[in-house]
C-alpha positions as CSV (number, residue, x, y, z in Angstrom):
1,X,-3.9,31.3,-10.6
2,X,-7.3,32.2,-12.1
3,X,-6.4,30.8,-15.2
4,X,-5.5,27.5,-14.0
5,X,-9.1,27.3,-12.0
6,X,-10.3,28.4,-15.6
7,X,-8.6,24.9,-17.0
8,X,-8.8,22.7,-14.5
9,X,-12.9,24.0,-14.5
10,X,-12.8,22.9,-17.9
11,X,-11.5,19.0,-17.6
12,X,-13.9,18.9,-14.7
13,X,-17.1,20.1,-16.8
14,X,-15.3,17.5,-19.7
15,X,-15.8,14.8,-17.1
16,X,-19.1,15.6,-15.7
17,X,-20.3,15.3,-19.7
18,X,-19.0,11.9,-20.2
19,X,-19.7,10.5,-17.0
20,X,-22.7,12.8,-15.5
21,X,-22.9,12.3,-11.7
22,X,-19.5,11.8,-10.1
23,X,-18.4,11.6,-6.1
24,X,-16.0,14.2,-5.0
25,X,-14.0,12.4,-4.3
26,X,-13.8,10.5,-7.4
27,X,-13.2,14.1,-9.3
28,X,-10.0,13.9,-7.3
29,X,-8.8,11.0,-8.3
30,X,-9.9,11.0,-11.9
31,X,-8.0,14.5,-12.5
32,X,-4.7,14.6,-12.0
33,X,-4.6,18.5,-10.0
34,X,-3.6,19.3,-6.4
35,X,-7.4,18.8,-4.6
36,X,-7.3,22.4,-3.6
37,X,-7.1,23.6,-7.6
38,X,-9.7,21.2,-7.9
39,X,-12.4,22.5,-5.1
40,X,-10.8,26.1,-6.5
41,X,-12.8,24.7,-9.5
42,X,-16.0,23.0,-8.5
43,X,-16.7,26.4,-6.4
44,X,-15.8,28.7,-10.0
45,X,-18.6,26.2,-11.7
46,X,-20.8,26.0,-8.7
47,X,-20.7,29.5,-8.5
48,X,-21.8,30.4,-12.2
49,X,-24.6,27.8,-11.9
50,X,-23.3,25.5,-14.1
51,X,-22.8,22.4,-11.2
52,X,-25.0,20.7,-8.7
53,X,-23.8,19.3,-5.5
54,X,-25.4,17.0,-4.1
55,X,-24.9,16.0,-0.2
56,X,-24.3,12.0,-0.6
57,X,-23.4,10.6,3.1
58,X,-19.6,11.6,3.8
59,X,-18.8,13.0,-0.3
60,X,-20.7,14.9,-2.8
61,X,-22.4,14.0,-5.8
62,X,-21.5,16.6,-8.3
63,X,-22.9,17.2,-11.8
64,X,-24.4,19.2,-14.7
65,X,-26.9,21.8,-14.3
């Protein structure tokens, strides 16, 4: 399991460096992972201080440190 939070950490970094700041919910629908494996992930990068999150109404901006 910890290596799939590794990968799926990965694609989400990948898309946070093309795109910079991206809904939540938007990461969801732009990687194609179960939405658990996903916020498995954004907590992994949020974690090491690589992410931000941003409270944005009802979602979170996330993005790049």
């Amino acid at each position: 399991m910890i290596t799939e939070i590794g990968i799926v950490a990965g694609e989400i970094w990948s898309l946070l460096e093309k795109k910079g700041e991206v809904l939540l919910k938007n990461v969801v629908k732009m990687i194609d992972k179960p939405r658990e494996l996903i916020l498995m992930s954004i907590g992994w990068l949020a974690r090491e201080g690589h992410i931000v999150l941003k409270r944005e109404e009802n979602d979170y901006k996330v993005c790049l440190r």
